[in-house]
C-alpha positions as CSV (number, residue, x, y, z in Angstrom):
1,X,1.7,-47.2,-17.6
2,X,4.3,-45.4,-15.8
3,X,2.3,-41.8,-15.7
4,X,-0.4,-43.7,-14.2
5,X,1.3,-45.8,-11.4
6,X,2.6,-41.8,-10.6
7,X,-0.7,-40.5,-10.6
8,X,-2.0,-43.0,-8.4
9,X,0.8,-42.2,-6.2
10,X,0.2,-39.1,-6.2
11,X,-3.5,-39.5,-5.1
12,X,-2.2,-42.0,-2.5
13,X,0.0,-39.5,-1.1
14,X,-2.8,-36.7,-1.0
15,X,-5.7,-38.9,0.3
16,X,-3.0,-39.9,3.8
17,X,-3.6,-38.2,7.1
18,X,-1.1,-35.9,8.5
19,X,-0.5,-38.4,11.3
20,X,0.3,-41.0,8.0
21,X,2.5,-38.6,6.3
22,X,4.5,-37.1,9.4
23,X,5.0,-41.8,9.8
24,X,6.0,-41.8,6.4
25,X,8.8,-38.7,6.5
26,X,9.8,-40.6,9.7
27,X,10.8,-43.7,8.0
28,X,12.5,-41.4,5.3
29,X,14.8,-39.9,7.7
30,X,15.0,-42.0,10.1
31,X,16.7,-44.4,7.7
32,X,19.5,-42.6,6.8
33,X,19.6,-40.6,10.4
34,X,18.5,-42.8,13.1
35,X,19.8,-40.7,15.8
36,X,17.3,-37.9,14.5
37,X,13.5,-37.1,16.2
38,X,10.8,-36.7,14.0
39,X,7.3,-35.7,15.3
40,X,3.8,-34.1,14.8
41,X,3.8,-30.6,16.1
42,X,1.3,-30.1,19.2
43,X,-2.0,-28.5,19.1
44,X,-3.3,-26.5,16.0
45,X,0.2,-26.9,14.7
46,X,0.1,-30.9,14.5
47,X,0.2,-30.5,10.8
48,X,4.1,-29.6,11.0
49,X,6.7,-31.7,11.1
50,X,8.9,-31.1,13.9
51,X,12.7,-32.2,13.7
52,X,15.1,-32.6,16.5
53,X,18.4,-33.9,16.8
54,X,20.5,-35.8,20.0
55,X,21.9,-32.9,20.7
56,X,25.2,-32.2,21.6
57,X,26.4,-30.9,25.0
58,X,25.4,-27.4,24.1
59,X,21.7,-28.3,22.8
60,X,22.8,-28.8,19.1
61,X,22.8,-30.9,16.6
62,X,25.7,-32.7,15.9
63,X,27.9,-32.3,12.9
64,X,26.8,-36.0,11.9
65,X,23.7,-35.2,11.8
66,X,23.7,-31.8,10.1
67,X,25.8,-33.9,7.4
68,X,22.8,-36.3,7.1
69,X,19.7,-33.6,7.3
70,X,21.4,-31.4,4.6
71,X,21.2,-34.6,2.6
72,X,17.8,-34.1,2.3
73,X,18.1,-30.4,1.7
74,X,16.8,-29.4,5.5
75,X,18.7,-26.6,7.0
76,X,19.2,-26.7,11.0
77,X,20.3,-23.3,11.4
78,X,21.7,-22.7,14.8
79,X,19.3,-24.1,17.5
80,X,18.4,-27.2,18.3
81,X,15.3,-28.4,16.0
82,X,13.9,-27.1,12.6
83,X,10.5,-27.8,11.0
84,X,9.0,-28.6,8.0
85,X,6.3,-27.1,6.9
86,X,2.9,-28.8,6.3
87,X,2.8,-28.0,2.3
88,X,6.3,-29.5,2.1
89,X,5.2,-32.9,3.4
90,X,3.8,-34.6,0.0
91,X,6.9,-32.9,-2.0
92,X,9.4,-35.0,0.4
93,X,8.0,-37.8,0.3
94,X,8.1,-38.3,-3.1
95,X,11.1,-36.3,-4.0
96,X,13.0,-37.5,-0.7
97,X,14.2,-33.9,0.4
98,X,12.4,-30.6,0.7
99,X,12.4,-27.9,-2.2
100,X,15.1,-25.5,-2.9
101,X,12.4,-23.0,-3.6
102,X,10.6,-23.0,-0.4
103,X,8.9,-19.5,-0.5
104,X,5.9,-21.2,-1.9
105,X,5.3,-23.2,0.7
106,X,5.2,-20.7,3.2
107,X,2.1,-19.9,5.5
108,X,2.7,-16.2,6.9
């Protein structure tokens, strides 16, 4: 019974839009960080998942919210935004954070 309510979850999750699962991640993060921006990307790249911060006085994100990303495995680095990547999407949203492995997600 349980494999099959995952399964169907599973299906659920693949059959959503990317406007659906960008909502979805939204919810997920916004949550736990509500000071945190989650949107589609623009153009050709509306499948990624761009995430921005407050920002501090120096275009940052603030320590809280590093804190609270890195719950979820994302790493800011040292600008102001960092992305997700639009094979990444259906693994956070049912895992709740991004892989450790990312390599095999990548596009380029």
């Amino acid at each position: 019974m349980l494999r099959e309510k995952e399964a169907h979850a599973r299906k659920r999750v693949k059959k959503m839009s990317a406007r659906a699962k960008t909502a979805r991640i939204r919810k997920i993060i916004k949550d736990r960080c509500p000071t945190i921006s989650v949107k589609m990307g623009k153009g050709t790249a509306r499948t990624w998942v761009q995430i921005d911060g407050s920002k501090d006085q120096f275009g940052k994100f603030t320590p809280t919210e590093k804190r609270c990303l890195k719950t979820f495995g994302i790493e800011t680095g040292l600008g102001g935004g960092t992305q997700m990547m639009p094979g990444e999407k259906e693994f956070f949203i049912k895992n709740k954070r991004v892989p450790k492995d990312r390599s095999k997600y990548k596009y380029w």
